[in-house]
Biopython code that builds the backbone (N, CA, C, O; Angstrom):
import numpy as np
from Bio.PDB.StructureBuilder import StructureBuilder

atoms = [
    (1, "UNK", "N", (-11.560, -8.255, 12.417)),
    (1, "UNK", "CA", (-10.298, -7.824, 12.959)),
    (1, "UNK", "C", (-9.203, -8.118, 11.939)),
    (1, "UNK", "O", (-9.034, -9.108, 11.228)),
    (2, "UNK", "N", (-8.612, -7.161, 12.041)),
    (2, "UNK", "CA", (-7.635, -7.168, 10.845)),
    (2, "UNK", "C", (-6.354, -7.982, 11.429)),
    (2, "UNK", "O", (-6.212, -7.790, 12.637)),
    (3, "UNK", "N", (-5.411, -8.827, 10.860)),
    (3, "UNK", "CA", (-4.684, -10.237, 11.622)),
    (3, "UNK", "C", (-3.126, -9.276, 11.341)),
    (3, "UNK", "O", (-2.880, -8.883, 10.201)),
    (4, "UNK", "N", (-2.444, -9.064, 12.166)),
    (4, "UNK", "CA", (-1.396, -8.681, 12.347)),
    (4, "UNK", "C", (-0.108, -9.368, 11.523)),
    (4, "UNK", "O", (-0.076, -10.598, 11.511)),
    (5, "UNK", "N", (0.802, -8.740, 10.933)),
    (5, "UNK", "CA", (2.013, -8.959, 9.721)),
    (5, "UNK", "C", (3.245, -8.292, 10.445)),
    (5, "UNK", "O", (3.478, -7.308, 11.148)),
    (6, "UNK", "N", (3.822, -9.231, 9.960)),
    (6, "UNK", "CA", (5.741, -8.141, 10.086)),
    (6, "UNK", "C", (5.597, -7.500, 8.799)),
    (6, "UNK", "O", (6.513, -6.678, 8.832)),
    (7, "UNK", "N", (5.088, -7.382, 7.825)),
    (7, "UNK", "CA", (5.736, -6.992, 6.443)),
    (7, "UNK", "C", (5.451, -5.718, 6.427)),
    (7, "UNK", "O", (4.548, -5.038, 6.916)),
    (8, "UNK", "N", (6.562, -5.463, 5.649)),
    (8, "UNK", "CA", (6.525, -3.775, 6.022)),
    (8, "UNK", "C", (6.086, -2.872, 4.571)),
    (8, "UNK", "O", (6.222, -1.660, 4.403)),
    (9, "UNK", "N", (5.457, -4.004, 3.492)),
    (9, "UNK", "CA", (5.178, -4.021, 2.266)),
    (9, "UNK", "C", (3.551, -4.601, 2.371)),
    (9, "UNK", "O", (3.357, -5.676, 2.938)),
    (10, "UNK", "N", (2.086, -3.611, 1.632)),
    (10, "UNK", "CA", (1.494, -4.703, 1.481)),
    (10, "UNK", "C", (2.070, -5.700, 0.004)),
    (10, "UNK", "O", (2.938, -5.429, -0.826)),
    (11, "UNK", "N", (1.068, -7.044, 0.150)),
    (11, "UNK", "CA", (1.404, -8.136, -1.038)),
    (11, "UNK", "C", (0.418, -8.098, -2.155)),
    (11, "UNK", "O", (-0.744, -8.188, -1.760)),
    (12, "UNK", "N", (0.547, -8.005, -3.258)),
    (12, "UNK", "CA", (-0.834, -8.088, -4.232)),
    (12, "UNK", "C", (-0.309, -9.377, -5.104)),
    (12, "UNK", "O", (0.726, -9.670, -5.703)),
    (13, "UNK", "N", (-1.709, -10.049, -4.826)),
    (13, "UNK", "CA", (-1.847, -11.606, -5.776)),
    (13, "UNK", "C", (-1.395, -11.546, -6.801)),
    (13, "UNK", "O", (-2.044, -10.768, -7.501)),
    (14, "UNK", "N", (-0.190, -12.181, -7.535)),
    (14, "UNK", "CA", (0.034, -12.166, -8.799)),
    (14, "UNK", "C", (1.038, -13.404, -9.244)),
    (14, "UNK", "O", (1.859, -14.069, -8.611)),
    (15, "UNK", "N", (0.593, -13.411, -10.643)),
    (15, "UNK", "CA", (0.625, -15.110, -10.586)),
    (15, "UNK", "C", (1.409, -14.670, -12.090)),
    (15, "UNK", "O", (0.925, -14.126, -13.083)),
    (16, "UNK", "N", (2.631, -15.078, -11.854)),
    (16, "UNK", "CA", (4.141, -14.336, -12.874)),
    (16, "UNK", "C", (5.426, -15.649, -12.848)),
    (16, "UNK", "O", (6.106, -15.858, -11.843)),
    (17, "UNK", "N", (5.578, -16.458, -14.179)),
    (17, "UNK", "CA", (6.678, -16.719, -14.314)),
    (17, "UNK", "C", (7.450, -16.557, -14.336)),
    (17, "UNK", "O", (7.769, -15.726, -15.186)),
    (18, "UNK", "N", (8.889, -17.302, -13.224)),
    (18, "UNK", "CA", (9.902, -16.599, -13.171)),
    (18, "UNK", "C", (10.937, -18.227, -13.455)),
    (18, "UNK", "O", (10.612, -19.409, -13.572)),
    (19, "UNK", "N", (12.322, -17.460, -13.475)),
    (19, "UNK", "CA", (13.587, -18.462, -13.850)),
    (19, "UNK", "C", (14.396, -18.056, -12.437)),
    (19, "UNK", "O", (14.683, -16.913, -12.080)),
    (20, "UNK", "N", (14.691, -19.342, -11.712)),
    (20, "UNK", "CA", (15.578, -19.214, -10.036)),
    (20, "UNK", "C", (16.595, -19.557, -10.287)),
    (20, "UNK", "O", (16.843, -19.927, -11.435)),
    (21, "UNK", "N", (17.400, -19.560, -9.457)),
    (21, "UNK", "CA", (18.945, -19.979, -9.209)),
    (21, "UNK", "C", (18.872, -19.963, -7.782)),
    (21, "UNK", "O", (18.655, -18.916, -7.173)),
    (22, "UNK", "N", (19.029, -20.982, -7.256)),
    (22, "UNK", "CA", (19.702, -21.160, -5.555)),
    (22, "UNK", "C", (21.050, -21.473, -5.297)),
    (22, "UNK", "O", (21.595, -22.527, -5.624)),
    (23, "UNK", "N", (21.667, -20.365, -4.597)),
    (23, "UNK", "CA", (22.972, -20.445, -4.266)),
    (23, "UNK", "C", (23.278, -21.174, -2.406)),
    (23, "UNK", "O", (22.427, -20.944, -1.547)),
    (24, "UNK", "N", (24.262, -21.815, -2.139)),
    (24, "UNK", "CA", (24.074, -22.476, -0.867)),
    (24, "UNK", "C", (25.146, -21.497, -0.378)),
    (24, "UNK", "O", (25.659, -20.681, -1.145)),
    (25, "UNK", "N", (25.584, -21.631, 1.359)),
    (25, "UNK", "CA", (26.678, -21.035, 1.644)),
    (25, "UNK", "C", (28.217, -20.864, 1.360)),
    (25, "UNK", "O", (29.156, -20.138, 1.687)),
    (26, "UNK", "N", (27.875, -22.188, 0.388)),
    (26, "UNK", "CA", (29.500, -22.028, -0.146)),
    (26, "UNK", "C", (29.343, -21.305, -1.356)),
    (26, "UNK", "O", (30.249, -21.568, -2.147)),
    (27, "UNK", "N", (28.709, -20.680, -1.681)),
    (27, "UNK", "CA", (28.656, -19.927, -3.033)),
    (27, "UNK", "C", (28.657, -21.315, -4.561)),
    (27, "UNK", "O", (29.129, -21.123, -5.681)),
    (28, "UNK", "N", (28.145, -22.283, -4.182)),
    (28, "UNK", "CA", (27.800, -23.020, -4.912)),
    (28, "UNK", "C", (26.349, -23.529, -5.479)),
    (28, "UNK", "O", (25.445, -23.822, -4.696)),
    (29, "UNK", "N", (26.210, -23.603, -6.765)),
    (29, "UNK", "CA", (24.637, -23.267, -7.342)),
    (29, "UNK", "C", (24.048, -24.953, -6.611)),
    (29, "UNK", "O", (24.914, -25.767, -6.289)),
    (30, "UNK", "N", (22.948, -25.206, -6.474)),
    (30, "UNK", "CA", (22.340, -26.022, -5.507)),
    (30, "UNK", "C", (20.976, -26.489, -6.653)),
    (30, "UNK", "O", (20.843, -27.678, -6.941)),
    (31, "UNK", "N", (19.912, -25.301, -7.309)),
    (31, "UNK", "CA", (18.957, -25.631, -7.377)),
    (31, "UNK", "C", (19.027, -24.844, -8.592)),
    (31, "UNK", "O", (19.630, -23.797, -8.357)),
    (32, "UNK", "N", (18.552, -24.955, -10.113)),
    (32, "UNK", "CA", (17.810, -24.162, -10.939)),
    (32, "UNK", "C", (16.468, -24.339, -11.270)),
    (32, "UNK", "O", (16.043, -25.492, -11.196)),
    (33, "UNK", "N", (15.712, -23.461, -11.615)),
    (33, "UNK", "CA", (14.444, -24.216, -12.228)),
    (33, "UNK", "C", (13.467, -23.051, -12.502)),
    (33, "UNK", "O", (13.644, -21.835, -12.424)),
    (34, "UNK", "N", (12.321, -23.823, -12.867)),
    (34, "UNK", "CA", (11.388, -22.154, -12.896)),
    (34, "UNK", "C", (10.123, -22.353, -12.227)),
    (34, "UNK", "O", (9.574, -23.452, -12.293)),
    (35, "UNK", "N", (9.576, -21.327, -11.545)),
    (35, "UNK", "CA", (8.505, -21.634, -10.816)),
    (35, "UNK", "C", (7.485, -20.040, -11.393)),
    (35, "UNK", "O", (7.604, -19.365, -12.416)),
    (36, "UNK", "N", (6.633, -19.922, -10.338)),
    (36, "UNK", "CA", (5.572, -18.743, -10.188)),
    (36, "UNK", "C", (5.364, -18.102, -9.321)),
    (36, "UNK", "O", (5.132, -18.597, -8.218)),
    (37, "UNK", "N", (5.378, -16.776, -9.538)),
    (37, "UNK", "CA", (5.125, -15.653, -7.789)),
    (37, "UNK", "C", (3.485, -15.826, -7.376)),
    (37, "UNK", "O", (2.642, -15.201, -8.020)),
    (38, "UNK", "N", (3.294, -16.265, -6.825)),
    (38, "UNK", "CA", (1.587, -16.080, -6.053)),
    (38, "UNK", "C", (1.706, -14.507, -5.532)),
    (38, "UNK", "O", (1.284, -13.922, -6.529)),
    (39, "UNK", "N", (1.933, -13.782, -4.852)),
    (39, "UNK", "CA", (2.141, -12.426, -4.299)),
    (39, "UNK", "C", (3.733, -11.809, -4.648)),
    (39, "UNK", "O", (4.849, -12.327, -4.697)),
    (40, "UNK", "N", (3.373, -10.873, -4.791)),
    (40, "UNK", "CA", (4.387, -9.699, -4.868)),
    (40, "UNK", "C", (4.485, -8.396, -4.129)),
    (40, "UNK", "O", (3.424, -7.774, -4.175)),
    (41, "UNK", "N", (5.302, -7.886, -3.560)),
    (41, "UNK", "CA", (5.580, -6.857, -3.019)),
    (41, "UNK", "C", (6.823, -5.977, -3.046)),
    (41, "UNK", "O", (7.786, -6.534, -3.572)),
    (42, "UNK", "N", (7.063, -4.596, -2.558)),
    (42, "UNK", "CA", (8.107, -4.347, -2.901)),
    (42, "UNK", "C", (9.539, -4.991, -2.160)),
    (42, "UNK", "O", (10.728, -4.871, -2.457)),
    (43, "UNK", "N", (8.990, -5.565, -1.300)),
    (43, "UNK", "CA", (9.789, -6.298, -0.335)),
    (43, "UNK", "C", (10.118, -7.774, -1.014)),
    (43, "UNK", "O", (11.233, -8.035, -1.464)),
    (44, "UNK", "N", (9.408, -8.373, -1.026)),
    (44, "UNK", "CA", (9.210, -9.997, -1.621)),
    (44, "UNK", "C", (8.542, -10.848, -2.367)),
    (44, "UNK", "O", (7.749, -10.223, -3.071)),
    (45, "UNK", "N", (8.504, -11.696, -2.497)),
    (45, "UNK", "CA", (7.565, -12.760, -3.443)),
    (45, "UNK", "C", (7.256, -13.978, -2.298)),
    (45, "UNK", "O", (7.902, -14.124, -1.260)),
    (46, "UNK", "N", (6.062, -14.851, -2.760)),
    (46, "UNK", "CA", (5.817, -15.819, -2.670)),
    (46, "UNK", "C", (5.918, -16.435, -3.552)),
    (46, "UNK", "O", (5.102, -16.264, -4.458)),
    (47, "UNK", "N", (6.929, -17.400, -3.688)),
    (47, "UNK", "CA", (7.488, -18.364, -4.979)),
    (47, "UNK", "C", (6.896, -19.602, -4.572)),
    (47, "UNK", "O", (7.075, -20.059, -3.443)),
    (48, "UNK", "N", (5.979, -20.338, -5.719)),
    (48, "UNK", "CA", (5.923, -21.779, -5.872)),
    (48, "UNK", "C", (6.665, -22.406, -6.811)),
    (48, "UNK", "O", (6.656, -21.904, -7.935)),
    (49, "UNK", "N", (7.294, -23.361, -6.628)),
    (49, "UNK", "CA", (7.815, -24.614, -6.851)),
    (49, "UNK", "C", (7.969, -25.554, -6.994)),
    (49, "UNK", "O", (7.921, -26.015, -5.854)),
    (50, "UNK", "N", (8.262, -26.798, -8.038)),
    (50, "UNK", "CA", (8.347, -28.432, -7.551)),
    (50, "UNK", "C", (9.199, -28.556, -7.025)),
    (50, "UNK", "O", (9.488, -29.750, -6.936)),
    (51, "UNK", "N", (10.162, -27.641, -6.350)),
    (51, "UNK", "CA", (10.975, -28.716, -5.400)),
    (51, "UNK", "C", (11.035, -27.654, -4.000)),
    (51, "UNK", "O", (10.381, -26.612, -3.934)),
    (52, "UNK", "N", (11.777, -28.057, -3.128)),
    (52, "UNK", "CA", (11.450, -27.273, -1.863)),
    (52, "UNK", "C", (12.963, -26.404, -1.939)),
    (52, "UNK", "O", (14.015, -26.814, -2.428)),
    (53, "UNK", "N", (12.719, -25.189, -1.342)),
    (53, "UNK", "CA", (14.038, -24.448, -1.004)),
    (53, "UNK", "C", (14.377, -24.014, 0.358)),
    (53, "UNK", "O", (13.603, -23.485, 1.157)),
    (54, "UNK", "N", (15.497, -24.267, 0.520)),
    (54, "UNK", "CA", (16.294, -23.962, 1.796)),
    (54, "UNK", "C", (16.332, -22.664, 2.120)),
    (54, "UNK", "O", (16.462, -21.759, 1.296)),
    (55, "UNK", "N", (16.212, -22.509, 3.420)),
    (55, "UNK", "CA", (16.245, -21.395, 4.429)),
    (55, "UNK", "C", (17.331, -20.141, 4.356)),
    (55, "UNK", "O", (17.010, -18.953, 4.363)),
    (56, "UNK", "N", (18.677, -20.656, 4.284)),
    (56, "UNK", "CA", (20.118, -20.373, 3.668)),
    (56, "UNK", "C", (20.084, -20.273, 2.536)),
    (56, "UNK", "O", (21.204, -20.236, 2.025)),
    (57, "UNK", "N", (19.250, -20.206, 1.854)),
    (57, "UNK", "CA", (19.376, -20.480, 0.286)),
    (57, "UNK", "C", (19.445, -19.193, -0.243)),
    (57, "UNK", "O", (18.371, -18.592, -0.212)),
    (58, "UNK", "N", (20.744, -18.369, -0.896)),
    (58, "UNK", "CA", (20.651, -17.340, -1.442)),
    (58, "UNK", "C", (19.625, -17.538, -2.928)),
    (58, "UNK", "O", (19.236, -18.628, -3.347)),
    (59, "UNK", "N", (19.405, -16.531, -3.398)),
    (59, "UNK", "CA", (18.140, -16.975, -4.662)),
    (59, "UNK", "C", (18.407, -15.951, -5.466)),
    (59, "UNK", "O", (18.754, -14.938, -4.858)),
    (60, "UNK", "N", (18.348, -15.832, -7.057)),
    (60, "UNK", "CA", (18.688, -15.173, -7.761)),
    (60, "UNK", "C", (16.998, -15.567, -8.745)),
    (60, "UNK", "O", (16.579, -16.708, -8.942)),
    (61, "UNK", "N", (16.380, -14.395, -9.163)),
    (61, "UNK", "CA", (15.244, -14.505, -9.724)),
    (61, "UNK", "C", (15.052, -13.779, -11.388)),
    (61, "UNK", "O", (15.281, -12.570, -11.425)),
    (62, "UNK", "N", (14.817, -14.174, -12.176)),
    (62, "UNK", "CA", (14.301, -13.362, -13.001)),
    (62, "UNK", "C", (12.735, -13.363, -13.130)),
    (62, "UNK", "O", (12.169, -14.423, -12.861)),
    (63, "UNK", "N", (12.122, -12.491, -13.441)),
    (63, "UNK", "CA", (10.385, -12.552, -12.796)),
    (63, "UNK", "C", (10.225, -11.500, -14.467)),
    (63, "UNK", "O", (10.780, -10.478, -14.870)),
    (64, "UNK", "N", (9.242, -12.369, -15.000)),
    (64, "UNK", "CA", (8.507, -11.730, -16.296)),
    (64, "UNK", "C", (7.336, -10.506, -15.624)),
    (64, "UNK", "O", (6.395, -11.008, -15.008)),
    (65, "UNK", "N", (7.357, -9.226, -15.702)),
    (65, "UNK", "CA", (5.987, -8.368, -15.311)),
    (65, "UNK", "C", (5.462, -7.938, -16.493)),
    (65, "UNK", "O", (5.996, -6.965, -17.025)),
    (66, "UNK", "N", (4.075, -8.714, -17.266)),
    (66, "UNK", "CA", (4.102, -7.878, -17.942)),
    (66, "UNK", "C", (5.162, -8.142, -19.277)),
    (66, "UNK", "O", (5.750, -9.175, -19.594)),
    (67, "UNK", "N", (5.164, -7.050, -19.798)),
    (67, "UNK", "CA", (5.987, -6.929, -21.121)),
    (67, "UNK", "C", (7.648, -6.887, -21.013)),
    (67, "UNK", "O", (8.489, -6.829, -21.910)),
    (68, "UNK", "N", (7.822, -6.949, -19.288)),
    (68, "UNK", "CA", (9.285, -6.243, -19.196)),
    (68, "UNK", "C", (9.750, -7.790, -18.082)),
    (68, "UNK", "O", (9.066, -8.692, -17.599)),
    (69, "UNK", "N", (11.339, -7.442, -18.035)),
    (69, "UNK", "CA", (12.087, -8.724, -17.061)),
    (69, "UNK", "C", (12.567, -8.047, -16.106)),
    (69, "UNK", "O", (13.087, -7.019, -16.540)),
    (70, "UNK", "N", (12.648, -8.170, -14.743)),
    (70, "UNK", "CA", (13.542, -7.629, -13.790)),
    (70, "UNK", "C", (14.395, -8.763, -13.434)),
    (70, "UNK", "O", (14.230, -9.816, -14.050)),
    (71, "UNK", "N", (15.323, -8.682, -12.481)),
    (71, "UNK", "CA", (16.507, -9.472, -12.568)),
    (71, "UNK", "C", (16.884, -9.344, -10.446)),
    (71, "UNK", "O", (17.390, -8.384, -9.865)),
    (72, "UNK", "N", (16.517, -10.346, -9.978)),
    (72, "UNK", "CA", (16.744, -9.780, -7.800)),
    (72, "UNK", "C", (17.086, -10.837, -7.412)),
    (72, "UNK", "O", (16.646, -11.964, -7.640)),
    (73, "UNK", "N", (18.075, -10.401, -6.671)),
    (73, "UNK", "CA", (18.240, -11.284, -5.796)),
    (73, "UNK", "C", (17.733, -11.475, -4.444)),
    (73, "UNK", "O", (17.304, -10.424, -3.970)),
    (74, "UNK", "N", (17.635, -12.628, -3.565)),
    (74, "UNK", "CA", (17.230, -12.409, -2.518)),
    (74, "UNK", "C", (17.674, -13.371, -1.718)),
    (74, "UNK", "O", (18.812, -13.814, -1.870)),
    (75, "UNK", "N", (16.613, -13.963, -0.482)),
    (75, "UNK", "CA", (17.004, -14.994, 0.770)),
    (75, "UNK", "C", (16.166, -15.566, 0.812)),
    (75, "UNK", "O", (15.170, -14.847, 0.730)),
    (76, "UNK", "N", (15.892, -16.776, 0.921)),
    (76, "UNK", "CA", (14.463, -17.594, 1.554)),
    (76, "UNK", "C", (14.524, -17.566, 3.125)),
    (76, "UNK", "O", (15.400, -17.973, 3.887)),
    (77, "UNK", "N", (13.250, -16.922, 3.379)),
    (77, "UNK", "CA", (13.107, -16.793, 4.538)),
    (77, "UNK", "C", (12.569, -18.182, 4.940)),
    (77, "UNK", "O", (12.955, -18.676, 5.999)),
    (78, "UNK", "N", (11.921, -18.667, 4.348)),
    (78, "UNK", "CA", (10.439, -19.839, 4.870)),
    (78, "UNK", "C", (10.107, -21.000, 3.556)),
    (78, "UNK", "O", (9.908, -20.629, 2.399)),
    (79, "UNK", "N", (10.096, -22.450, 3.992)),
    (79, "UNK", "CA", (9.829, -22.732, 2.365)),
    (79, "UNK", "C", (8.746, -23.660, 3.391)),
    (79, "UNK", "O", (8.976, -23.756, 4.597)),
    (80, "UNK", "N", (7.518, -24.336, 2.727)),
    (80, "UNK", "CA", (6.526, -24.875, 3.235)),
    (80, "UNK", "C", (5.755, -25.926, 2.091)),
    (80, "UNK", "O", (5.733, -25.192, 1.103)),
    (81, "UNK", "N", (5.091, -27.271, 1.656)),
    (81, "UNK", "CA", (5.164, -28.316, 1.143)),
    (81, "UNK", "C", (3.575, -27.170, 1.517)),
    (81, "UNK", "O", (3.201, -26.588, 2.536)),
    (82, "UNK", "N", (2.882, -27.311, -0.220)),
    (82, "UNK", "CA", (1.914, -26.357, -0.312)),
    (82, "UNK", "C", (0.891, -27.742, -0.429)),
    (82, "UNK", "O", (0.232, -28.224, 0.492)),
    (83, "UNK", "N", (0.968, -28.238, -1.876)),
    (83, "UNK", "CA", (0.287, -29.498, -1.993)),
    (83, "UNK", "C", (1.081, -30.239, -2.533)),
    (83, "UNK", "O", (2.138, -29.747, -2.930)),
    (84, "UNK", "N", (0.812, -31.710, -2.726)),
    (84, "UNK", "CA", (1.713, -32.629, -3.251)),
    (84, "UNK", "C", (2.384, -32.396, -4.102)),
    (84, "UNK", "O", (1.882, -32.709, -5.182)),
    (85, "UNK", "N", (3.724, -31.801, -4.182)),
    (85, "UNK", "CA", (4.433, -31.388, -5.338)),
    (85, "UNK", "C", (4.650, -30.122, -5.756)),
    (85, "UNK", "O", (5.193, -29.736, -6.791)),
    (86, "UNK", "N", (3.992, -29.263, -4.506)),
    (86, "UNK", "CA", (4.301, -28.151, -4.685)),
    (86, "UNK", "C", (4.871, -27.355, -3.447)),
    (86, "UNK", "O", (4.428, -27.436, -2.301)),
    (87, "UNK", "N", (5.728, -26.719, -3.787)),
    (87, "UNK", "CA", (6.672, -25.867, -2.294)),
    (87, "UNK", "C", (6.013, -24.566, -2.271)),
    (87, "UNK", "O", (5.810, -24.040, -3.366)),
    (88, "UNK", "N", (5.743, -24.119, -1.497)),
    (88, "UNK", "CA", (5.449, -21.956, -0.903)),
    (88, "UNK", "C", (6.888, -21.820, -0.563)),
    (88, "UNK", "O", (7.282, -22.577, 0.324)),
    (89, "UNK", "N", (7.853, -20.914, -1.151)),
    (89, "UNK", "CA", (8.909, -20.370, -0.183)),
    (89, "UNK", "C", (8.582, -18.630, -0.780)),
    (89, "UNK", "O", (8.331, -18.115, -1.870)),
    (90, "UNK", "N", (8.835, -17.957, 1.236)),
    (90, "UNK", "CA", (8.670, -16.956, 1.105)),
    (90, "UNK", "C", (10.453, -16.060, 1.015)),
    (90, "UNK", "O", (11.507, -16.305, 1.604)),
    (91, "UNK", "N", (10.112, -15.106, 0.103)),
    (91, "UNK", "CA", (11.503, -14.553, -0.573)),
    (91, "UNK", "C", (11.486, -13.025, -0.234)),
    (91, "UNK", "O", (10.588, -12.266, -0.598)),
    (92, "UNK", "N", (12.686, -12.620, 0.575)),
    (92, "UNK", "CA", (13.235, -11.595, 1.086)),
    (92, "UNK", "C", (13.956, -10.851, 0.062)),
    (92, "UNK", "O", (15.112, -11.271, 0.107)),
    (93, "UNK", "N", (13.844, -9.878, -0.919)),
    (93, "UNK", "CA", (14.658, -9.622, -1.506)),
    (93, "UNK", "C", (15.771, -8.596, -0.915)),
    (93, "UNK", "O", (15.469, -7.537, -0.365)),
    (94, "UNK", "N", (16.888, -8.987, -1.075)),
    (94, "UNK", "CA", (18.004, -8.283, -1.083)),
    (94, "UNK", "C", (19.008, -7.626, -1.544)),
    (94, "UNK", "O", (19.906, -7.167, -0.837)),
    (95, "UNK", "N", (18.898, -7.480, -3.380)),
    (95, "UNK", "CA", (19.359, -6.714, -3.866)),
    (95, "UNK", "C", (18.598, -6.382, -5.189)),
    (95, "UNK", "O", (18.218, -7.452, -5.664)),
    (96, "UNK", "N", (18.238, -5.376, -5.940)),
    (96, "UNK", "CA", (17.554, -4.929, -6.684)),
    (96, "UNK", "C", (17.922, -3.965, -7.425)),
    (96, "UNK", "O", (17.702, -2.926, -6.802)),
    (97, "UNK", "N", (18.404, -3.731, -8.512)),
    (97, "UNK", "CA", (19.044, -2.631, -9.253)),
    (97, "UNK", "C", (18.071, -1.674, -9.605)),
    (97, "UNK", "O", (17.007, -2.164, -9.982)),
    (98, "UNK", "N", (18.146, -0.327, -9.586)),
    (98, "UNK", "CA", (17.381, 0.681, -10.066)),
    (98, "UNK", "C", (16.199, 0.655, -11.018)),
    (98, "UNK", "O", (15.035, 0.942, -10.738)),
    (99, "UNK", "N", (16.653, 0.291, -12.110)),
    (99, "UNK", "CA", (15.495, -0.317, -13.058)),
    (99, "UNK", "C", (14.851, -1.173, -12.757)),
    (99, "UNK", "O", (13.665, -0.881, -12.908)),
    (100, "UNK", "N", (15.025, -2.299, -12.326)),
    (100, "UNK", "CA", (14.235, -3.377, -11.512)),
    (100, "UNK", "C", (13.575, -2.768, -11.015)),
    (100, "UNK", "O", (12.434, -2.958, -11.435)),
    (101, "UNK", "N", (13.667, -1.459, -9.650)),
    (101, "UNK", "CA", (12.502, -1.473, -8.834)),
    (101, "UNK", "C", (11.907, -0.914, -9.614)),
    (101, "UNK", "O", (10.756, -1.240, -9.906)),
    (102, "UNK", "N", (12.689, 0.316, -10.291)),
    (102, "UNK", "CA", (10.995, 0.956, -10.981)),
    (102, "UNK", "C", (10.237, 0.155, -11.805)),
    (102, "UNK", "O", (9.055, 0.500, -11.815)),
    (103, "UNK", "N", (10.550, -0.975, -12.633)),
    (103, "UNK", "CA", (9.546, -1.788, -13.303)),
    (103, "UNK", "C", (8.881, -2.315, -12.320)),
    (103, "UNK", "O", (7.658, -2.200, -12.402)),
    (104, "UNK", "N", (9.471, -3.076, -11.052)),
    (104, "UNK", "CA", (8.060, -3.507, -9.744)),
    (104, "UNK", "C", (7.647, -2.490, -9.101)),
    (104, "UNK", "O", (6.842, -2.820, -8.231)),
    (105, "UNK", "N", (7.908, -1.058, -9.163)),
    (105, "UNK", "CA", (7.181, 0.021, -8.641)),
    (105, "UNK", "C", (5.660, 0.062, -9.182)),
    (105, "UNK", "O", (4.560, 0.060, -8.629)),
    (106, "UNK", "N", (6.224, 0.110, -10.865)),
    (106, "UNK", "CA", (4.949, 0.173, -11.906)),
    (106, "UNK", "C", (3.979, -0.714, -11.546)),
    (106, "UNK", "O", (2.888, -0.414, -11.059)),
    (107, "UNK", "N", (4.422, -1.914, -11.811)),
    (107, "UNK", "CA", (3.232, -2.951, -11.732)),
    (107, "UNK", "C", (2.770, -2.774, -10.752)),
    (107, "UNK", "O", (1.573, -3.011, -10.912)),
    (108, "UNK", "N", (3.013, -2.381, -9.384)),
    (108, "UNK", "CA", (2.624, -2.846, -8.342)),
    (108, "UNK", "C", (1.358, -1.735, -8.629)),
    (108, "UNK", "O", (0.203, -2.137, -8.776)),
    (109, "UNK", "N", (1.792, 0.009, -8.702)),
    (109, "UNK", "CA", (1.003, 1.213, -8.980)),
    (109, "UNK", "C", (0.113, 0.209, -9.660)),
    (109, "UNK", "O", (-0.906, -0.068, -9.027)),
    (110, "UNK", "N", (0.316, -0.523, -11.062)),
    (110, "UNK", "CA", (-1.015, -0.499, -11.990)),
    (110, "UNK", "C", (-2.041, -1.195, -11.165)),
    (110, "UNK", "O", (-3.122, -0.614, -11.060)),
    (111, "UNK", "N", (-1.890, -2.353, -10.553)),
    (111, "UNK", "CA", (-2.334, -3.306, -9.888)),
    (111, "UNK", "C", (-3.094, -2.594, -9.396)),
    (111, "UNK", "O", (-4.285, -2.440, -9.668)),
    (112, "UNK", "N", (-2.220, -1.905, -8.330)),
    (112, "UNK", "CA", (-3.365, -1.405, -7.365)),
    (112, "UNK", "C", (-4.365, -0.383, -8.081)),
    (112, "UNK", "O", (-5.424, -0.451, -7.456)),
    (113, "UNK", "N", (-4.443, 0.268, -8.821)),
    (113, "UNK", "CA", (-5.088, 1.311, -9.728)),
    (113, "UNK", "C", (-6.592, 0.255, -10.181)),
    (113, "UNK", "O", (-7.753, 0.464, -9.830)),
    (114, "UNK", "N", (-6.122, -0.761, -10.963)),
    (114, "UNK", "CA", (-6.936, -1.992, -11.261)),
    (114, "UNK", "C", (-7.907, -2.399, -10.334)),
    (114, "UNK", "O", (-9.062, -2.743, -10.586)),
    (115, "UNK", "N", (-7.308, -2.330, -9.157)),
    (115, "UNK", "CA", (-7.713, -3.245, -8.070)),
    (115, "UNK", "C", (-9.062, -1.665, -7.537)),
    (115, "UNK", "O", (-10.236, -1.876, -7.236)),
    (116, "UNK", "N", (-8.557, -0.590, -7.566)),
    (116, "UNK", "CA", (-9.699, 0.326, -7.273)),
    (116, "UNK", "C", (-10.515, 0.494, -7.844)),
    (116, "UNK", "O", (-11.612, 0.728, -7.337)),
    (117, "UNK", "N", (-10.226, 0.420, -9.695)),
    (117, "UNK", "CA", (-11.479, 0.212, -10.591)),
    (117, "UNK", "C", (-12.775, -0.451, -10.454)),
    (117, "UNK", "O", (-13.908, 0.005, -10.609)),
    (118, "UNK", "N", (-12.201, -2.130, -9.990)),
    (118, "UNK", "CA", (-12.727, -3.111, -10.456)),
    (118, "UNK", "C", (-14.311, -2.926, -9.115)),
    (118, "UNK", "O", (-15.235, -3.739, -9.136)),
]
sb = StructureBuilder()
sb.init_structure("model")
sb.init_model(0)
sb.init_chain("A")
sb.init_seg("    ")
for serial, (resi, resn, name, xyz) in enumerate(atoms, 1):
    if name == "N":
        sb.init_residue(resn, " ", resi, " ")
    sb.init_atom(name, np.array(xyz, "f"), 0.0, 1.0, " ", f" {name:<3s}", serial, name[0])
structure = sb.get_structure()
């Protein structure tokens, strides 16, 4: 039985260095650092972390795909203590400039192309 999702994106495993910025509600920076996407979609990421991120936490990402950089912002929906020292927060993106998506359009196409080969 297939387990039921809100996401309105599927996610494909991918394991991509990125550079964060967490903004709090006062429009004040809170958190920098760099972590890794476990999943990607056109909707969101699963970001790991050494430190944990807030719920409110606006998030500004740069994410390496590949040969190219995209640049998104987004929301933490969910952050969760994965293993000792490591955070899961799941990331809503909310703004994405044109070029951005089409570079995560691509990857996502190659992926899945890959993923039918294999």
């Amino acid at each position: 039985m297939k387990k039921h999702t809100n996401r309105k994106h599927e996610r494909i495993n991918s394991l991509n260095l990125l550079n964060y910025t967490c903004v709090d509600r006062k429009s004040e920076e809170t958190i920098q650092g760099m972590g890794r996407t476990l999943n990607v979609s056109q909707g969101g990421i699963l970001l790991e972390t050494h430190v944990p991120m807030y719920a409110h936490y606006s998030v500004a990402l740069s994410i390496g795909l590949e040969d190219e950089m995209i640049d998104i912002k987004g929301q933490v929906i969910y952050c969760r203590e994965a293993t000792k020292g490591k955070y899961e927060s799941g990331i809503e993106f909310k703004e994405i400039n044109e070029t951005s998506l089409r570079i995560l359009n691509k990857y996502i196409a190659a992926f899945r192309e890959h993923q039918k080969k294999a």
